[in-house]
C-alpha positions in Angstrom: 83.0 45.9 102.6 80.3 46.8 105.2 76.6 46.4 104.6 74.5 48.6 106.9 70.4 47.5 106.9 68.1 49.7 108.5 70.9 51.0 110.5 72.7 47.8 112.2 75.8 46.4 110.2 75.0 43.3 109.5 78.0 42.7 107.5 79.0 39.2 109.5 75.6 37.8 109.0 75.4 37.8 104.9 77.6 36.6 102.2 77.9 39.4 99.3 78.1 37.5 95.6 77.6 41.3 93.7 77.5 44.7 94.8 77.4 47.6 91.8 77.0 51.4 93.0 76.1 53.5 90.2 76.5 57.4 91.4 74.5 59.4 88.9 73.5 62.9 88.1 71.0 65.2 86.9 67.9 63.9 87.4 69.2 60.0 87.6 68.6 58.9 91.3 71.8 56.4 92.5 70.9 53.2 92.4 73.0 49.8 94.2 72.1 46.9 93.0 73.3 44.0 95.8 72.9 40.0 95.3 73.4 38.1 98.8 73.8 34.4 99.1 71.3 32.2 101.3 67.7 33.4 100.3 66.2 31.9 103.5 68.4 33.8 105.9 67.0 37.1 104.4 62.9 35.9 104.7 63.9 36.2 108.5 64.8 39.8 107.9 61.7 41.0 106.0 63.1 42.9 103.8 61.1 45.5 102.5 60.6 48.5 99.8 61.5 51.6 102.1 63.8 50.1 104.2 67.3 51.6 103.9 70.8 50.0 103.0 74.2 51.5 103.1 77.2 50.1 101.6 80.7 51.6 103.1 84.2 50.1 101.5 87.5 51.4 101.5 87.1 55.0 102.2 83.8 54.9 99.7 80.3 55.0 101.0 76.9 54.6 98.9 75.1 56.6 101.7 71.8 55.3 102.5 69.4 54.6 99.9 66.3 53.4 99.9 65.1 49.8 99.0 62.7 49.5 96.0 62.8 45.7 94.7 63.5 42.8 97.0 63.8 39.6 94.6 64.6 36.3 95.4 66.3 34.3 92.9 67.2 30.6 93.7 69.0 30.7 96.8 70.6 33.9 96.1 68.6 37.4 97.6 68.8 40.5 95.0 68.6 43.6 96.3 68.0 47.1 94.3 67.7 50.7 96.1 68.0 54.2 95.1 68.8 57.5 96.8 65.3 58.6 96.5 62.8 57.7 98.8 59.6 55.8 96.9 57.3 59.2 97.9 59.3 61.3 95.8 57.6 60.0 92.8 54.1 60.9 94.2 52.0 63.0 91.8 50.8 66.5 93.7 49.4 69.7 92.6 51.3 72.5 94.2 51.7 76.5 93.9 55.1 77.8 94.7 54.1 82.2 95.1 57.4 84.3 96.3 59.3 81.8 97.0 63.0 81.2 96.3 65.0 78.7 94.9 66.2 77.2 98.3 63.1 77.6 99.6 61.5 75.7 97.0 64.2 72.7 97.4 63.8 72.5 100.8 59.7 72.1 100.3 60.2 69.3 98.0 63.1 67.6 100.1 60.9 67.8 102.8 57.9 66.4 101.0 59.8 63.3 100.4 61.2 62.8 104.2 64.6 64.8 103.3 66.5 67.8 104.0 67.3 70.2 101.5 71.0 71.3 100.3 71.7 74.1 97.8 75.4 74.6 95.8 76.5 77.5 94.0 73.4 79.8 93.4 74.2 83.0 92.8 71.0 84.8 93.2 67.9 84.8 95.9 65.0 86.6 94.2 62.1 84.5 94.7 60.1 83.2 92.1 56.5 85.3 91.3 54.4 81.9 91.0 55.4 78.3 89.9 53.1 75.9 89.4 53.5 71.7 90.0 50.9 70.3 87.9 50.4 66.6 88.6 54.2 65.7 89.2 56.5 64.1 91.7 58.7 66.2 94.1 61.5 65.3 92.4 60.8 65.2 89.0 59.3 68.7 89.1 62.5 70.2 91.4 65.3 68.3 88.7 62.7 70.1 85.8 63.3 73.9 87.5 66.9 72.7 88.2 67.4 72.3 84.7 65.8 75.5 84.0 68.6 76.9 86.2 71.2 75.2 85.1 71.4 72.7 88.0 71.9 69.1 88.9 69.6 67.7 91.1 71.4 65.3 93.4 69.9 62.7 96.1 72.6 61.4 98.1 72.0 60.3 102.0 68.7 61.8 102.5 69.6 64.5 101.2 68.2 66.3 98.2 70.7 68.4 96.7 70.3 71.1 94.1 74.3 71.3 92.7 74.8 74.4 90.3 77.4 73.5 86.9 79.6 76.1 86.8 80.1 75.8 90.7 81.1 72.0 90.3 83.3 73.3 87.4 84.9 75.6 89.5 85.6 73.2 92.2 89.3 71.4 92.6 90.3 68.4 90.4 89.8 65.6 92.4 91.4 63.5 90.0 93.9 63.9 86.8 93.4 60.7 84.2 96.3 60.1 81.7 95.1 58.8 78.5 95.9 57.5 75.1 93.0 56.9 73.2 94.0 53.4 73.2 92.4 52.1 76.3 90.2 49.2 76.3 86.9 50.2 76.6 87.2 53.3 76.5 84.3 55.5 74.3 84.9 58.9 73.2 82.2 61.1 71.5 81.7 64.2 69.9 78.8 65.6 68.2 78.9 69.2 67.4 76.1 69.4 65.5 73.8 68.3 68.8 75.2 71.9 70.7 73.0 75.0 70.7 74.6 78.1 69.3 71.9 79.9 71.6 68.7 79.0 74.0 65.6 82.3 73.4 62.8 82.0 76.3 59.9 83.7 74.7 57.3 84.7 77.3 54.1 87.2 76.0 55.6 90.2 77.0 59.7 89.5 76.5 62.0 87.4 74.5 65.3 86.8 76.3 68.2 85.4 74.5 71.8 83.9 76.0 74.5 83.0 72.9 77.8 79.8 73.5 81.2 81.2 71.9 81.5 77.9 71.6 79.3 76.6 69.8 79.0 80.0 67.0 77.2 78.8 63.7 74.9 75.4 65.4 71.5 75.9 65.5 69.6 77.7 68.2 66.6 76.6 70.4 63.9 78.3 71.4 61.3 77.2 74.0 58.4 79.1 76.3 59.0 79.0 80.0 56.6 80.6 82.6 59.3 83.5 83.2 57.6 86.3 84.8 60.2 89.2 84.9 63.6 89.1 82.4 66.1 88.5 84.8 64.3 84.7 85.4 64.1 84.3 81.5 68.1 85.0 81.4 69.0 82.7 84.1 66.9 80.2 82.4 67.8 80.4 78.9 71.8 80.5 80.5 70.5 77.3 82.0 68.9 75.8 79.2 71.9 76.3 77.0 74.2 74.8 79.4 72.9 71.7 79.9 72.2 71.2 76.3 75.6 71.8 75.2 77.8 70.3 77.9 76.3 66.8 77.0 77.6 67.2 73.2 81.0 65.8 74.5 81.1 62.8 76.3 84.3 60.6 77.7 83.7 56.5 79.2 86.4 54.9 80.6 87.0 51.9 83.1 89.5 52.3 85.6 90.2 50.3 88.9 88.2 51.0 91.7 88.3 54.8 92.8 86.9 56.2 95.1 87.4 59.6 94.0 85.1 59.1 91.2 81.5 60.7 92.2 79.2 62.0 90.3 80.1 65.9 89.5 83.7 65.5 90.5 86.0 67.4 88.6 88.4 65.3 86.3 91.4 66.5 84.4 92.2 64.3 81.4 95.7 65.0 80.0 97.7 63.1 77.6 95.2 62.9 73.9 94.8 66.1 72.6 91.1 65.4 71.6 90.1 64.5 75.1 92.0 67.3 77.1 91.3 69.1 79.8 88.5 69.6 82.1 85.9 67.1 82.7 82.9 66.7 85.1 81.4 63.0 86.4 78.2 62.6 85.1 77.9 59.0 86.2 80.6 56.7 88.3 79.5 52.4 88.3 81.4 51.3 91.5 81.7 47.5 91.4 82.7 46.8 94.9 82.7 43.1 94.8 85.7 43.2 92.4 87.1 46.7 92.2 86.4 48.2 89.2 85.5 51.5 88.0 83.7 52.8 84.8 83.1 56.3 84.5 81.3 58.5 82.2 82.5 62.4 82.2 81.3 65.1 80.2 83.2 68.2 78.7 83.3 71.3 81.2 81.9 74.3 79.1 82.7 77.8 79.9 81.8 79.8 76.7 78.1 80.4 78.0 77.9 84.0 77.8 76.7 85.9 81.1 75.1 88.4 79.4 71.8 88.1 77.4 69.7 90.1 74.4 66.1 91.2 75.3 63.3 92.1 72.9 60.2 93.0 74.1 57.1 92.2 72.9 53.6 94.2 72.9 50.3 93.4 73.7 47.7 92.7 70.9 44.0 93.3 71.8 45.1 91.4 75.4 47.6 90.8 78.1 48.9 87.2 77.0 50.0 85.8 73.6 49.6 82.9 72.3 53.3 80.9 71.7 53.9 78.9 68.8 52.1 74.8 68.6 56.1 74.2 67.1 57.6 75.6 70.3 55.4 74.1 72.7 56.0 70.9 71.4 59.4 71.5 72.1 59.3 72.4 75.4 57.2 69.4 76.0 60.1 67.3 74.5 62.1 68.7 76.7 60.5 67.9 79.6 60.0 64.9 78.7 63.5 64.0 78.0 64.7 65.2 81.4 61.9 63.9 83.6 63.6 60.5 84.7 60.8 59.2 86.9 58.7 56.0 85.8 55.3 57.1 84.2 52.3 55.2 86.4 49.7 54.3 83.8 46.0 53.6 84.4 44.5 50.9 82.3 41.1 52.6 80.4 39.7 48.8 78.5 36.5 48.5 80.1 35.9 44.5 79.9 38.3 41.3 79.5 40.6 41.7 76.9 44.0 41.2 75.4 44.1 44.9 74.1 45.5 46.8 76.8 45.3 50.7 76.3 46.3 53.8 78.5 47.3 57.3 78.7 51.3 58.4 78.7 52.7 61.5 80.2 55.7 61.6 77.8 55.6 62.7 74.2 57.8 59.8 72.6 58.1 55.9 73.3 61.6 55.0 73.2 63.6 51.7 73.9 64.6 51.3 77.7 61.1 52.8 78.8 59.4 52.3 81.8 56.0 52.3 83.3 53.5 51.0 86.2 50.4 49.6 84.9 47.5 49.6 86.2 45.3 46.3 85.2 41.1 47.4 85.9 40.1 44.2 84.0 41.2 40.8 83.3 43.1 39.8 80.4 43.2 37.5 77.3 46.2 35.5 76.3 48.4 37.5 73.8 48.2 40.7 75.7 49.2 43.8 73.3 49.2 47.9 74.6 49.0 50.7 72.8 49.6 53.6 74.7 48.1 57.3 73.7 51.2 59.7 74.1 50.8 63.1 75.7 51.0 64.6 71.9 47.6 62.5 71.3 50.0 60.0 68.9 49.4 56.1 69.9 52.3 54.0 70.1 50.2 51.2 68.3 49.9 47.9 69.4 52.9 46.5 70.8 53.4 42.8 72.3 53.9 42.1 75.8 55.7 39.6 77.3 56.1 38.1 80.7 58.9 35.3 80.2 61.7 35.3 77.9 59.5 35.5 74.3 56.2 33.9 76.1 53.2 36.3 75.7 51.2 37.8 78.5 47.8 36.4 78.8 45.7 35.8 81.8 48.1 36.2 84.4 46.9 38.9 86.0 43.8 39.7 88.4 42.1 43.2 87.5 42.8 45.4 90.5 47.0 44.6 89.5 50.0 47.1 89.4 52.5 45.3 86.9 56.1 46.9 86.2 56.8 46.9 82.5 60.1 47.7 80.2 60.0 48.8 76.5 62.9 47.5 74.5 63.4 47.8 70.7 65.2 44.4 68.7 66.0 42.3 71.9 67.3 38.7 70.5 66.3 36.0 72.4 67.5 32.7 70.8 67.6 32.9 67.0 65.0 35.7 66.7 64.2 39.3 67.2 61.9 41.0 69.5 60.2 44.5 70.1 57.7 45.0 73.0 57.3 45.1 76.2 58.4 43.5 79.2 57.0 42.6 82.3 59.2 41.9 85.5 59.4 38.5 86.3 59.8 39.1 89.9 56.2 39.3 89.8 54.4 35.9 89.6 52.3 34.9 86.9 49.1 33.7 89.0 47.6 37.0 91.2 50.1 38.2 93.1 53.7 39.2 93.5 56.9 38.8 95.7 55.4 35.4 97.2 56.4 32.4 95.2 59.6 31.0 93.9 58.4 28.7 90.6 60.7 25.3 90.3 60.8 25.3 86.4 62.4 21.8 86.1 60.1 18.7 85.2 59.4 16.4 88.3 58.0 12.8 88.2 56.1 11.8 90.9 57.0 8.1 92.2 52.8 8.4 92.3 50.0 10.2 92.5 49.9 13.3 94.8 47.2 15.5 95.2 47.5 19.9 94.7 48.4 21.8 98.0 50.5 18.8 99.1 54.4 18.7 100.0 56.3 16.5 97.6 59.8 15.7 98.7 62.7 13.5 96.5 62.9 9.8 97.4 66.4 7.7 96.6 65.5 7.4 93.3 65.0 11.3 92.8 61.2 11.0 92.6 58.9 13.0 93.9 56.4 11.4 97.3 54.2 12.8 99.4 55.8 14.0 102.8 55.4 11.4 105.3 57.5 8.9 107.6 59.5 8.0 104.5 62.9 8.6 104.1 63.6 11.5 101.7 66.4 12.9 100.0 67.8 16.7 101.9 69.9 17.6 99.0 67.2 18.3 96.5 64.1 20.8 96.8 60.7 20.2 99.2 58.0 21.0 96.5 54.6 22.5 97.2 52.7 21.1 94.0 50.4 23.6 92.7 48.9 21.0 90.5 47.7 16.8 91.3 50.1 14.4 90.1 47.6 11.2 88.7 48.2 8.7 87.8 48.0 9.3 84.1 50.0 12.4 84.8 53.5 11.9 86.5 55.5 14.4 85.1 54.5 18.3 85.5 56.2 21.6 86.0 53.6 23.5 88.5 56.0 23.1 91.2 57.1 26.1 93.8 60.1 25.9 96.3 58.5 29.1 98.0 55.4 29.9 99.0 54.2 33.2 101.0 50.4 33.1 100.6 49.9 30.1 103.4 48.3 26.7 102.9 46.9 23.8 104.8 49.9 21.9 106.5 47.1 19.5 107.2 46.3 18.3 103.8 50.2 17.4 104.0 50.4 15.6 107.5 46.5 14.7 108.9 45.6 16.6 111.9 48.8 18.6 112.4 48.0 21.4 114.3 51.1 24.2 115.4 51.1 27.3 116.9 50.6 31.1 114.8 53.5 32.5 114.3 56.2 29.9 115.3 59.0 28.6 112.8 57.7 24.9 111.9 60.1 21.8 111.1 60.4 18.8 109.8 61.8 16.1 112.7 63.4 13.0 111.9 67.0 11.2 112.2 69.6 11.8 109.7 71.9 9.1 107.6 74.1 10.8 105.2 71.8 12.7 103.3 68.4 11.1 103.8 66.1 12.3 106.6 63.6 9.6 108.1 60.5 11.6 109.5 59.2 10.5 113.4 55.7 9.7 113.7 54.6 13.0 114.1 56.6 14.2 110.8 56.4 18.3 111.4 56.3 20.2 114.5 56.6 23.3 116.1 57.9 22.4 119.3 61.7 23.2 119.5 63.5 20.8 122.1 65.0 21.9 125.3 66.8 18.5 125.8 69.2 16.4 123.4 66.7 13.6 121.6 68.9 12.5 118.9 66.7 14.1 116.3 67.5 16.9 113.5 65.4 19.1 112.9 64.7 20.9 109.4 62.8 24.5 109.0 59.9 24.3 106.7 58.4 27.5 107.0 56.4 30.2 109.3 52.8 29.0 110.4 50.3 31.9 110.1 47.4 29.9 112.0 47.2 26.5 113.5 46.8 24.8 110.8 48.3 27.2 107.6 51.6 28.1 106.8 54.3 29.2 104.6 57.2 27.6 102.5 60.8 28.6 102.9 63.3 27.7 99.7 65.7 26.6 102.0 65.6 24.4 104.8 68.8 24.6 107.1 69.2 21.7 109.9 68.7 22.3 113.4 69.6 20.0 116.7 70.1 20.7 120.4 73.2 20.2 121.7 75.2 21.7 124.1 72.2 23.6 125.8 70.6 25.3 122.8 68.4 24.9 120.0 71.2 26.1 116.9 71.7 25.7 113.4 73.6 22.1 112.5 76.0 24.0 110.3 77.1 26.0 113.2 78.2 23.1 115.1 82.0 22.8 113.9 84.4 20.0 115.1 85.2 20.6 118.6 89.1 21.5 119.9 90.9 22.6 123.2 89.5 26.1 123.0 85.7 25.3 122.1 83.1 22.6 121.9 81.5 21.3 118.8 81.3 17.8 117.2 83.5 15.2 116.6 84.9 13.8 113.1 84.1 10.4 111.6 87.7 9.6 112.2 88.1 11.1 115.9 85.3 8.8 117.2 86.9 5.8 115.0 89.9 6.6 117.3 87.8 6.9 120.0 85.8 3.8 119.7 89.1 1.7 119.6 90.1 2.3 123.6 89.2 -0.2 125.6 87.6 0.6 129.1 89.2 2.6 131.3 89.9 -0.2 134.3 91.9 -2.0 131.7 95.0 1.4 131.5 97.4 1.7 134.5 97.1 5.3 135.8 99.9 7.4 136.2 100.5 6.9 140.0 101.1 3.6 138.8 104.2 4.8 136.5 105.9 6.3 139.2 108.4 4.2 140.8 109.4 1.8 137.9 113.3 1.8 136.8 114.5 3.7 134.4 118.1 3.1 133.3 120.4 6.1 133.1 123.8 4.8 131.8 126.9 3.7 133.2 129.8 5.4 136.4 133.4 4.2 136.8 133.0 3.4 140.6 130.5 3.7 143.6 131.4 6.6 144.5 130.9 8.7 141.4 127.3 8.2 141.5 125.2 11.0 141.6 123.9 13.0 145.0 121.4 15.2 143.9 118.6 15.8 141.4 118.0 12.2 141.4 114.4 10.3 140.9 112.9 7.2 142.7 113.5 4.8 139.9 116.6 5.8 138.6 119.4 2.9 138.1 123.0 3.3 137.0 125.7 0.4 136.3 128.4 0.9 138.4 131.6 -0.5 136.2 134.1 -1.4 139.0 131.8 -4.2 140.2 129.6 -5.2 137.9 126.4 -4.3 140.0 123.4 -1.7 139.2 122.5 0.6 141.8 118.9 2.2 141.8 117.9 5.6 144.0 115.2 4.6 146.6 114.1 8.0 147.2 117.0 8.8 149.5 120.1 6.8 148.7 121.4 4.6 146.2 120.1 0.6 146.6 122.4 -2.0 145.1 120.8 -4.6 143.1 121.8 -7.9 144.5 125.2 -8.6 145.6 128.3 -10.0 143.4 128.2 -13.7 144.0 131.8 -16.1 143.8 131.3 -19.3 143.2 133.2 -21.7 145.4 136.0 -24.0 143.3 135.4 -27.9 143.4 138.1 -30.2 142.9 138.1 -33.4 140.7 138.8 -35.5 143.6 135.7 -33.6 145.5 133.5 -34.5 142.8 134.6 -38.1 143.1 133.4 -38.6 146.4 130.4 -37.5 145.6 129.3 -39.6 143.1 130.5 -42.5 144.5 
């Protein structure tokens, strides 16, 4: 698996804990959601909303989307991106007069920084005048796609207008045999939701296009700004096609394929219920582990080409008036296939817990979501009650901002929140309905700049707010200083004074963005703007003892026999910022390098030594003490035994060498250039009794 970021692969550099691809269509921009391992690495990439990230495994690419939420969680980094760039959900008022189709995709795709792709139209007649009230690029082009009987596909910076029947049409990229009896797998059929025909009334013309297939259902009719009949026909063939096509619906998980993208053709043999021909309306890539769930939806062909017109005269002017029934429905329509989040402006004029605000779509339903706009402080139990576009209020529902807690003063007026609407949520034992705040947004003033430690911490003593706590031996919380202080758990930036009456609390953050007085910490530090800043101190197992100084920005250039830990990023002299993790640094071998990169050293590469090497080590005496090997050179080395003299060897012999020679008794040893007998045999002399006599008398 390769991860591309802002266009350099970066793939050797992160650890990948989840990565799920989810290839949609119609109107649903792709979206990868990505969590990485070690948080701090990725504060030195500055990841940021805009940026683009690519994902490219076994044959299968994501093409590049376009980050939206960066989110640190612990020491993990979660990413989430979609194929559509964040300025394709810009509201504009725009007039579209003679232009075509194409021309009209390629405005919008252009409008959001893309390029503009068009699949399968079959006709060119421009348009006599659209009109783009208020809306996003894209939610207005997937709106006229619709209308057309399109799917409106972002995919690589690329905005791509895909026509049904032409993705119908296309080869099978893959044939699926099935049972029924899969696990997970979720068939469903609901004739009664198809459409036995689509009318488009206009003042002038009512244009109507009947489905074979679906003779007897219900019919729809809906107003569409349809200036000649031909527009109305295409629209109401349209209309009627996306309707019914999503009556009939197929999930199944597969291993990981490739293959599957969204409006692929699929051929499902095997269950008669489920046969035949099948279009991907969504594909959920889990590249971490290889799986695949798809969702398909039945091909439909029965559309007829043809379509009845009745026209309509003028009464006393040159419009009519349609129906309040019908253009409700048309505004239920659109609201159903406008995907984009709704941004919502606050209208309560003074503090309060009663937030209200005017919604663009006609119904509130579970999985909703909005930007809200806060003008004016809050109250604690925040409620909203939203006016819909039909003038109904939703009422007054709660919102929440962690887990079942209610929203209260969290926020400062002047505060985009993100919020999500979800119907009978359990959390614990009970039931909820409300809404949601994300909780990658803080719950002080601001967002994307703090990591909150939720644990309870006990202070050895009192500390004072905007201080660095770290863990002593006995897992309580001091003050940074020269004190020795435990590197497997947390440094602390205490939001709120530990007294002495007051020991325990939970206002702790391991992150901090917004920078604070290093100062207040460690008396008259002073650093340098924009350098990394560490803690420096010597390291015994896993406690730290802080030098004099305790932090610094100077990096060494020379070995000192001190460690050094990252902090943070200093803003000023005397402010900074707080990383949530603090990887070791020393200098050794020349540079300035992460501890953790320095393995244990071999033949091939340097590095440091293990406990055990240097016990080994350690255990040599000096080096005056060990003969050298000049010294080994000329000692004897026995090589066995020859009958005689003369069988000893003449060549490939070495100083040193000795051989017995068995038909005297005597070793013989090479000198170099011949063979050296080893004494000589000595005979003693016999001594008679009588001799032996004379001499000790």
């Amino acid at each position: 698996m390769n991860l591309i970021y802002e266009g350099r692969d970066i793939t050797q550099s992160v650890q990948i804990l989840q990565c799920v691809h989810r290839d949609a269509s119609v109107g649903r921009s792709d979206s990868l959601d990505i969590i990485l391992n070690h948080a701090a690495d990725w504060y030195r990439w500055e990841p940021k909303a805009g940026d683009t990230i690519e994902i490219n495994h076994k044959g299968y690419t994501t093409g590049a989307l376009y980050v939206n939420t960066v989110r640190p969680e612990g020491k993990e980094y979660r990413i989430l991106a979609t194929s559509l760039p964040p300025n394709a959900w810009q509201n504009a008022w725009r007039s579209y007069r003679q232009m075509t189709f194409e021309e009209i995709v390629t405005q919008c795709a252009t409008e959001c920084g893309m390029t503009g792709e068009v699949y399968g139209a079959r006709f060119s007649t421009p348009y006599g005048h659209l009109q783009r009230e208020n809306t996003g690029a894209a939610a207005f082009l997937q709106r006229l796609c619709f209308l057309e009987g399109a799917a409106l596909k972002a995919y690589n910076g690329k905005m791509q207008a895909i026509f049904i029947p032409y993705a119908q049409d296309q080869r099978t990229v893959r044939s699926l045999r099935l049972t029924g009896e899969e696990p997970g797998l979720v068939y469903t059929h609901t004739p009664e939701a198809k459409r036995g025909f689509v009318r488009v009334v206009t003042p002038d013309f009512e244009v109507t296009v009947t489905d074979s297939g679906a003779s007897g259902c219900k019919g729809k009719t809906i107003p569409a700004p349809a200036m000649d009949t031909i527009t109305a026909s295409r629209w109401a063939r349209g209309v009627l096609l996306m309707c019914n096509r999503m009556a009939e619906t197929l999930e199944v998980s597969i291993g990981f394929d490739p293959a599957m993208t969204a409006l692929a053709r699929v051929e499902v043999i095997g269950n008669s219920a489920f046969a035949g021909g099948w279009l991907v309306d969504e594909a959920e890539h889990d590249l971490y582990n290889e799986k695949t769930r798809v969702k398909l939806v039945r091909c439909v062909t029965t559309v007829s080409e043809s379509a009845s017109i009745t026209r309509t005269e003028a009464t006393g002017s040159t419009t009519r008036r349609i129906a309040p029934e019908v253009e409700a429905e048309l505004e239920r329509i659109e609201g159903l296939i406008s995907e984009s989040d709704d941004v919502i402006i606050g209208t309560q004029t003074e503090t309060t817990a009663a937030w209200t605000g005017n919604a663009r779509f006609n119904e509130l339903r579970s999985g909703q979501h909005i930007h809200y706009w806060i003008p004016k402080l809050s109250a604690p139990n925040v409620t909203l009650n939203l006016t819909l576009a039909d003038g109904t209020e939703t009422g007054a529902k709660n919102v929440y901002i962690n887990g079942n807690n209610r929203c209260g003063a969290h926020f400062a007026s002047g505060n985009l929140v993100t919020m999500v609407y979800l119907e009978n949520i359990q959390i614990g034992s009970s039931t909820y309905t409300g809404w949601w705040i994300n909780r990658s947004q803080d719950t002080t003033t601001n967002t994307y700049d703090r990591i909150w430690y939720h644990p309870p911490v006990t202070a050895a003593g009192p500390i004072a707010a905007g201080r660095l706590g770290v863990f002593n031996g006995d897992g309580k919380l001091t003050l940074l200083s020269t004190t020795a202080f435990d590197i497997t758990r947390p440094i602390l930036y205490v939001m709120t004074s530990y007294t002495a009456s007051g020991l325990t609390q939970t206002n702790n953050h391991i992150a901090l963005g917004a920078p604070f007085n290093l100062a207040n910490t460690v008396p008259d530090f002073s650093g340098t703007a924009g350098s990394a800043v560490f803690i420096k101190g010597t390291l015994a197992g896993k406690m730290l003892t802080p030098a004099t100084e305790v932090i610094t920005c100077a990096e060494p250039s020379v070995e000192d026999g001190y460690v050094y830990m990252h902090l943070g990023l200093m803003s000023t002299a005397t402010n900074g910022t707080l990383s949530p993790e603090h990887p070791l640094f020393i200098y050794r071998n020349g540079a300035f390098r992460r501890l953790a990169d320095y393995t244990e050293a071999n033949q091939s590469a340097a590095g440091l030594m293990s406990a055990t090497d240097k016990a080994k080590l350690d255990a040599f005496g000096a080096a005056s003490t060990y003969a050298l090997k000049t010294d080994l050179t000329a000692v004897y080395k026995y090589k066995g035994s020859k009958a005689t003299v003369s069988a000893l060897p003449s060549s490939g012999n070495v100083q040193g060498d000795v051989w017995d020679v068995q038909e005297n008794g005597m070793n013989y040893a090479w000198n170099g250039s011949a063979w050296d007998a080893l004494g000589t045999i000595y005979t003693p002399d016999i001594i008679t009794d009588a001799q032996i006599d004379a001499i000790c008398v």
